[in-house]
NUDO-834554 format. One record per residue (C-alpha): y, z, x; residue number from 0. Coordinates in steps of 0.25 Angstrom, whole numbers. Example, Ala and Ser with C-alpha at 12.3 -4.5 7.8 and 13.67 -1.06 7.14 Angstrom:
% residues 2
+-------+-------+-------+-----+
!    py !    pz !    px !   i !
+-------+-------+-------+-----+
!   -18 !    31 !    49 !   0 !
!    -4 !    29 !    55 !   1 !
+-------+-------+-------+-----+
% end
This chain:
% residues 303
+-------+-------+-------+-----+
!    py !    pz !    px !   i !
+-------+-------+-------+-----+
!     0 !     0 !     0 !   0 !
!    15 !    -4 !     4 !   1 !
!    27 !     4 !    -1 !   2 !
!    40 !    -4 !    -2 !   3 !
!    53 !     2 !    -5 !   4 !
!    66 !    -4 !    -2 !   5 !
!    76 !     5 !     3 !   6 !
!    87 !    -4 !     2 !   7 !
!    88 !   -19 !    -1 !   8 !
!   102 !   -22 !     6 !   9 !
!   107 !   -28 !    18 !  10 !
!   117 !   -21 !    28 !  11 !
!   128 !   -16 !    20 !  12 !
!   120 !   -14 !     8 !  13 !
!   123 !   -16 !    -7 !  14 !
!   135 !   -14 !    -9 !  15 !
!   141 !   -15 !     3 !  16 !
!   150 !    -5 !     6 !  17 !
!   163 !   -14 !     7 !  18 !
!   158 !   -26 !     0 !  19 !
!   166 !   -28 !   -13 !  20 !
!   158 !   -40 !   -17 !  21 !
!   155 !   -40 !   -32 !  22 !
!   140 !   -38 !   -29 !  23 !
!   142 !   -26 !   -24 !  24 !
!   155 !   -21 !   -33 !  25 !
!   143 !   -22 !   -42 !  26 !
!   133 !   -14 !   -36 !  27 !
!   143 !    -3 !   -33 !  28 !
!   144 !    -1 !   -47 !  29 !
!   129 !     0 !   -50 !  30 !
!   128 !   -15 !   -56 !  31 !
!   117 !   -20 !   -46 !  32 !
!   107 !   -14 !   -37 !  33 !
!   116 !    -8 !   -23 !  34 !
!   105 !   -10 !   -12 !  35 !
!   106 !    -2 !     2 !  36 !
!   102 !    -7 !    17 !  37 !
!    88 !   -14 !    18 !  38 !
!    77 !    -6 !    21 !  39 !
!    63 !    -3 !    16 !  40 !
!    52 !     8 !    15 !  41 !
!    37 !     4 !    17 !  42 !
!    25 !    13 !    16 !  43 !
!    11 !    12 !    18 !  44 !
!     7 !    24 !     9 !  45 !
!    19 !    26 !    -1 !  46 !
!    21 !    41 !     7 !  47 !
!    26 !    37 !    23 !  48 !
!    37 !    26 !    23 !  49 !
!    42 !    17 !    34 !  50 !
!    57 !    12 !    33 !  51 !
!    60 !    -2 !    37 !  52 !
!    74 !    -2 !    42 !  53 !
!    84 !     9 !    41 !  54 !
!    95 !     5 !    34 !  55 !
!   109 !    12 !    34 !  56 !
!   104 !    16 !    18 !  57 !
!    95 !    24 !    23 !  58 !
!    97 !    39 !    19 !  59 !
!   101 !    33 !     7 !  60 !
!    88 !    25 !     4 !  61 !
!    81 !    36 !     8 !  62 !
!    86 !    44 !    -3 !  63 !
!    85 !    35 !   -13 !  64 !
!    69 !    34 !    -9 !  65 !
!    60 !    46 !   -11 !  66 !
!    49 !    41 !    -5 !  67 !
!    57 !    41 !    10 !  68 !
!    63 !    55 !     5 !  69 !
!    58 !    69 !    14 !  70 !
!    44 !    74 !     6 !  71 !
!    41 !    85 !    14 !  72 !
!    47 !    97 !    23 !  73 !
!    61 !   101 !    25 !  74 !
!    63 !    85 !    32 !  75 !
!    54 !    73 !    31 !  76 !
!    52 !    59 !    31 !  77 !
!    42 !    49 !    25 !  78 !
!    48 !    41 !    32 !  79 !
!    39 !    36 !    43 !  80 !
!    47 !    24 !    52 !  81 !
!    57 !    16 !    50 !  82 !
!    56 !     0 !    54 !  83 !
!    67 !    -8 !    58 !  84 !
!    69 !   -22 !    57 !  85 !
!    80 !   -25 !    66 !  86 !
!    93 !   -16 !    71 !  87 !
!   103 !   -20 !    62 !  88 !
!   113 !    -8 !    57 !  89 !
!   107 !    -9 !    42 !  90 !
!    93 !    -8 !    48 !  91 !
!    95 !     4 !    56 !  92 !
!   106 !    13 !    53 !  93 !
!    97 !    21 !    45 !  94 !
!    90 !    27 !    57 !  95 !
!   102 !    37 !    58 !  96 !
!    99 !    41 !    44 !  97 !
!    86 !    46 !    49 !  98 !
!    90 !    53 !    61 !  99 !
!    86 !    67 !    56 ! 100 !
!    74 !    71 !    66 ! 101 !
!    65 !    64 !    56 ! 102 !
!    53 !    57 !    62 ! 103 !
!    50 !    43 !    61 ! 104 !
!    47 !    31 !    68 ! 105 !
!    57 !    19 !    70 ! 106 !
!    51 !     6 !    71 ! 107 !
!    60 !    -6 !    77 ! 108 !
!    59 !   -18 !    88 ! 109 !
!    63 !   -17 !   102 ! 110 !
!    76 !   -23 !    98 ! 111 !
!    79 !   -15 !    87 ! 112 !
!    75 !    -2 !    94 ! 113 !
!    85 !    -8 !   105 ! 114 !
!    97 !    -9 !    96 ! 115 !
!    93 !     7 !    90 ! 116 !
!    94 !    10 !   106 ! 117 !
!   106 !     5 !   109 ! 118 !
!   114 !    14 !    98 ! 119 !
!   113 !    27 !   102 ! 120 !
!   115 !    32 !    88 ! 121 !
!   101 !    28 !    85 ! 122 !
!    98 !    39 !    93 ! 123 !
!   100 !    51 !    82 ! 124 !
!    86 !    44 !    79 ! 125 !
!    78 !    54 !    88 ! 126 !
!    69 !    45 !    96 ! 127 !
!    61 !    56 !    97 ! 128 !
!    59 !    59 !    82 ! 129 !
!    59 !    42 !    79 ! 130 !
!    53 !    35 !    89 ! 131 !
!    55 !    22 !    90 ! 132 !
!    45 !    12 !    90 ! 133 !
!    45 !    -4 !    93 ! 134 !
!    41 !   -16 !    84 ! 135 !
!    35 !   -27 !    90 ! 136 !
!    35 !   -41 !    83 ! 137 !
!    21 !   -44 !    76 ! 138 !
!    15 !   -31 !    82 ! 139 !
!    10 !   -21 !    71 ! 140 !
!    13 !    -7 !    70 ! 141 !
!     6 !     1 !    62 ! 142 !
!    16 !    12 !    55 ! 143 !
!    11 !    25 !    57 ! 144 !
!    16 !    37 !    50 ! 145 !
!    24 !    48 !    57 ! 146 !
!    12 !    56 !    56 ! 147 !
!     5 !    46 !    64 ! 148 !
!    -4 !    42 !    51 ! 149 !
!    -5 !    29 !    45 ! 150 !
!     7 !    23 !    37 ! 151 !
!    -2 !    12 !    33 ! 152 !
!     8 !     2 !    40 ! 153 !
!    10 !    -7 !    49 ! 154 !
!    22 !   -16 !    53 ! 155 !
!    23 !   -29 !    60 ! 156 !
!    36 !   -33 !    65 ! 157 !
!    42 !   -48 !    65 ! 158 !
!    53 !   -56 !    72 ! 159 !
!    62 !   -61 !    63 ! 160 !
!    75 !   -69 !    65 ! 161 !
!    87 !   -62 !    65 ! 162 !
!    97 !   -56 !    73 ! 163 !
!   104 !   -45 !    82 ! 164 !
!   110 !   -32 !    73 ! 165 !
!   124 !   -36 !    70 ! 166 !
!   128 !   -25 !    82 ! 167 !
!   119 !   -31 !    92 ! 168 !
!   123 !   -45 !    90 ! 169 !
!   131 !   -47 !   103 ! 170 !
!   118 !   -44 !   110 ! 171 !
!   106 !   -55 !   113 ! 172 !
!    96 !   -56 !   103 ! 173 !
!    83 !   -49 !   103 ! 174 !
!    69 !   -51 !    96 ! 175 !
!    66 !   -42 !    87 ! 176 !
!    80 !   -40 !    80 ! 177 !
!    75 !   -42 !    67 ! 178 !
!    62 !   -41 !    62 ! 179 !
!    53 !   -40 !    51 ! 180 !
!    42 !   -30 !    46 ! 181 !
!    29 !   -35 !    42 ! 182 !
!    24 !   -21 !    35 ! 183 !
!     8 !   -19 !    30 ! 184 !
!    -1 !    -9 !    25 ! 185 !
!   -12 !   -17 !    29 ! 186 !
!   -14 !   -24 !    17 ! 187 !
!     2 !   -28 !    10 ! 188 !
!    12 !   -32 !    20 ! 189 !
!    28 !   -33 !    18 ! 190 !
!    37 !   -40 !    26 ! 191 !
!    52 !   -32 !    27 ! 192 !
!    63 !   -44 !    34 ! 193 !
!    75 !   -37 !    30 ! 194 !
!    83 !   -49 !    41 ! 195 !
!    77 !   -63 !    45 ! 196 !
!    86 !   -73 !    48 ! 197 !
!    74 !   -85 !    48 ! 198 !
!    61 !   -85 !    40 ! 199 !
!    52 !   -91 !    50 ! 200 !
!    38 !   -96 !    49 ! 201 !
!    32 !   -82 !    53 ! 202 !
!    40 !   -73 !    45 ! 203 !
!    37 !   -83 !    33 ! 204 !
!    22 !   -81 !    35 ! 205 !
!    23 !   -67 !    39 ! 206 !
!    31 !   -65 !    25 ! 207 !
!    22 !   -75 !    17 ! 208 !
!     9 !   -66 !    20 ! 209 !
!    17 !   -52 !    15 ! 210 !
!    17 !   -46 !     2 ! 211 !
!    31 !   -42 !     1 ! 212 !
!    44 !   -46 !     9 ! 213 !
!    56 !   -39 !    10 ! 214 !
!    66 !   -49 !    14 ! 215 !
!    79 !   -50 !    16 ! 216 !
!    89 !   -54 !     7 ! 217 !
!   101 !   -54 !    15 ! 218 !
!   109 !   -67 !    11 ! 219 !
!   107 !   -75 !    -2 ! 220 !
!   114 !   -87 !     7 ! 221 !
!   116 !   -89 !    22 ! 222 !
!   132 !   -90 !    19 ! 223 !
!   133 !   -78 !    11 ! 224 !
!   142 !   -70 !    19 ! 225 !
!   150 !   -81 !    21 ! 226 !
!   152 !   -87 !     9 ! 227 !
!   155 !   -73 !     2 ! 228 !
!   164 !   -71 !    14 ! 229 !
!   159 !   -57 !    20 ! 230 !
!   153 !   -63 !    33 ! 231 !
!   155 !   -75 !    43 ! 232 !
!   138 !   -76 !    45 ! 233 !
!   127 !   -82 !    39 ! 234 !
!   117 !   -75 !    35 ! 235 !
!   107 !   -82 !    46 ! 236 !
!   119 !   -78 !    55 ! 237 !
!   117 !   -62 !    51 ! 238 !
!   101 !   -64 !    52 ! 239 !
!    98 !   -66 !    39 ! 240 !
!    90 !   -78 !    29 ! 241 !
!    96 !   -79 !    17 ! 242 !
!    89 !   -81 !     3 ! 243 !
!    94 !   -93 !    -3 ! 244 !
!    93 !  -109 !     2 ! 245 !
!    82 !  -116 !     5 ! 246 !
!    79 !  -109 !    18 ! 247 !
!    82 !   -94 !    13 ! 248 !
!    72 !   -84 !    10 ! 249 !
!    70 !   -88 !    -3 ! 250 !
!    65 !  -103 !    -3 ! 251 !
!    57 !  -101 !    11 ! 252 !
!    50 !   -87 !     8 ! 253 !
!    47 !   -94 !    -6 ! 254 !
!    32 !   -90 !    -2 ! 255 !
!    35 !   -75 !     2 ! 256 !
!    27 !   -63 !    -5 ! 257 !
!    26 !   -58 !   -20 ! 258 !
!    35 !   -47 !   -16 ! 259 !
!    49 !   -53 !   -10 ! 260 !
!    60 !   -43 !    -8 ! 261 !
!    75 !   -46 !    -2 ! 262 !
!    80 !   -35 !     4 ! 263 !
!    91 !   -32 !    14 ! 264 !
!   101 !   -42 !     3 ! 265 !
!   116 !   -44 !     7 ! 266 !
!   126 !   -37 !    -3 ! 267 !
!   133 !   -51 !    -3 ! 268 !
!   118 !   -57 !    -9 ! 269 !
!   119 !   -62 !   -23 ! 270 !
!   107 !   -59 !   -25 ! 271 !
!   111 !   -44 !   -27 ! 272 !
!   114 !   -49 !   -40 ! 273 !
!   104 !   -47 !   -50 ! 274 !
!   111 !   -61 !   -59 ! 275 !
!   114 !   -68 !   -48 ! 276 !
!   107 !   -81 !   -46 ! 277 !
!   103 !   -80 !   -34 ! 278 !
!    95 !   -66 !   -38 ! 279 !
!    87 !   -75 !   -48 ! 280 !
!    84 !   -85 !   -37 ! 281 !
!    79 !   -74 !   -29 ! 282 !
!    70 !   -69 !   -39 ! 283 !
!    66 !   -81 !   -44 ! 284 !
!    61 !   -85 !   -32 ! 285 !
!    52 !   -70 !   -32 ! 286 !
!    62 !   -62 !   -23 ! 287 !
!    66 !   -48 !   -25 ! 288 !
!    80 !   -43 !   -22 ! 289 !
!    77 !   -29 !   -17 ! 290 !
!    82 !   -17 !   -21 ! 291 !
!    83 !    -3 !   -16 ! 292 !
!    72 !     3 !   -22 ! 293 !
!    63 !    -8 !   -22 ! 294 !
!    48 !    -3 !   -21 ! 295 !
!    37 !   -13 !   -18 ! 296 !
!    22 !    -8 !   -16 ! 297 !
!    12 !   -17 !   -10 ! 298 !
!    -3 !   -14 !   -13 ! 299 !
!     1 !    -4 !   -24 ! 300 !
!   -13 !    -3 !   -35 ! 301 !
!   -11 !    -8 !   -48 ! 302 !
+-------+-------+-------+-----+
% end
């Protein structure tokens, strides 16, 4: 069994942004439509011990609003078991600091990532000694132990994917492993978490393909949406993300992707945040999910 929850379904910023005064977000400020925090998810192999794939600035926050990642025992405790990340992007990692209260855990990242968290001595409140911090390397399976040293029941395959630097680390060269993306199994259901991908290549379309369920990012509706709606000079593709519409976004070539198809990690200038908006019908239409804080999927559950 797999358990799904979708801490937060938004891109940096979130939904609402604080200073966006755009009429999507006017309206979710007034309770109107769904507001979505920072991206991030929790998986579990046995519904009790959790493993949190990236920690967004939302973090305390989410974890309020999700029992099941709440203390159960003693005076302070954590079912938290690890926390993944997928790359060293501020939205992906600032909620380690939330969770720098001499809490056990294990934090899981590739070398470049673990780079960028040593370069900022703040990462540091993180005590090494308490977290230890533990390397992802592409294609190589980790099976996920509890803090206990007992099975989870999980294991995680990490995967290159194209991307780019963090926004901070641009002026520096390039390294592999920047972005990846999380291939999770409980030996018998796999999902794929790709929160940033700025390409679908062959592999990763036949890594998703063979998945029961995909959370996927939903950045961009359009590559030219920022510039269009005048709140940034880049392209999507230019920020490292694939958008959803056209005949090359993420729509028309995962048109074979699993039963269980979730955007994630959406743009608050993303019509698709709007439940009447043509472009959320197109989406669904086409068997897309627009995720939601909250959302709960359970792979393998008995009928």
């Amino acid at each position: 069994m797999l358990d799904i929850i979708v801490l937060g379904s938004g891109a940096g910023g979130g939904f609402p942004q604080w200073n966006s005064n755009a009429p999507a977000c006017r309206a979710a400020r007034e309770g109107k439509i769904p507001s979505r925090s920072q991206a991030s998810l929790a998986v579990s192999g046995d519904g009790h011990n959790w493993f949190v794939l990236n920690a967004s600035p939302d973090l305390r926050s989410q974890i309020l609003a999700t029992p099941e990642l709440q203390a159960q025992t003693g005076l302070r405790s954590t079912p938290i078991q690890g926390v993944i990340l997928t790359n060293g992007e501020i939205d992906s990692i600032t909620g380690l600091l939330t969770l720098r209260e001499r809490e056990p855990f294990r934090l899981y990242a590739t070398q470049a990532t673990h780079a960028q968290l040593d370069a900022n001595p703040i990462f540091e409140a993180v005590n090494r000694e308490i977290v230890p911090r533990l390397v992802l390397s592409e294609l190589t399976p980790i099976v996920l132990p509890n803090k206990d040293d007992t099975p989870s029941g999980l294991t995680v395959t990490a995967f290159d994917v194209p991307g780019k630097a963090p926004l901070y680390a641009e002026h520096l060269p390039s390294q592999k492993g920047e972005t990846i993306g999380l291939d999770i199994t409980d030996g018998q259901h796999r999902l794929i978490f790709l929160p940033a991908c700025a390409d679908l290549t062959p592999e990763i379309r036949a890594r998703i393909r063979s998945a029961d369920a995909l959370f996927m990012e939903g950045t961009l509706w359009r590559d030219d949406e920022m510039i269009l709606a005048g709140l940034s000079p880049k392209t999507g593709l230019r920020m490292g993300h694939f958008s959803m519409s056209g005949p090359e976004g993420i729509i028309a070539t995962l048109h074979d992707a699993p039963a269980h198809r979730i955007f994630i990690h959406i743009n608050n200038s993303n019509p698709v945040l709007l439940p009447d908006s043509p472009e959320r019908r197109t989406a669904e239409e086409a068997g897309w999910i627009i995720g939601e804080d909250g959302l709960r999927l359970t792979l393998g559950a008995s009928s």
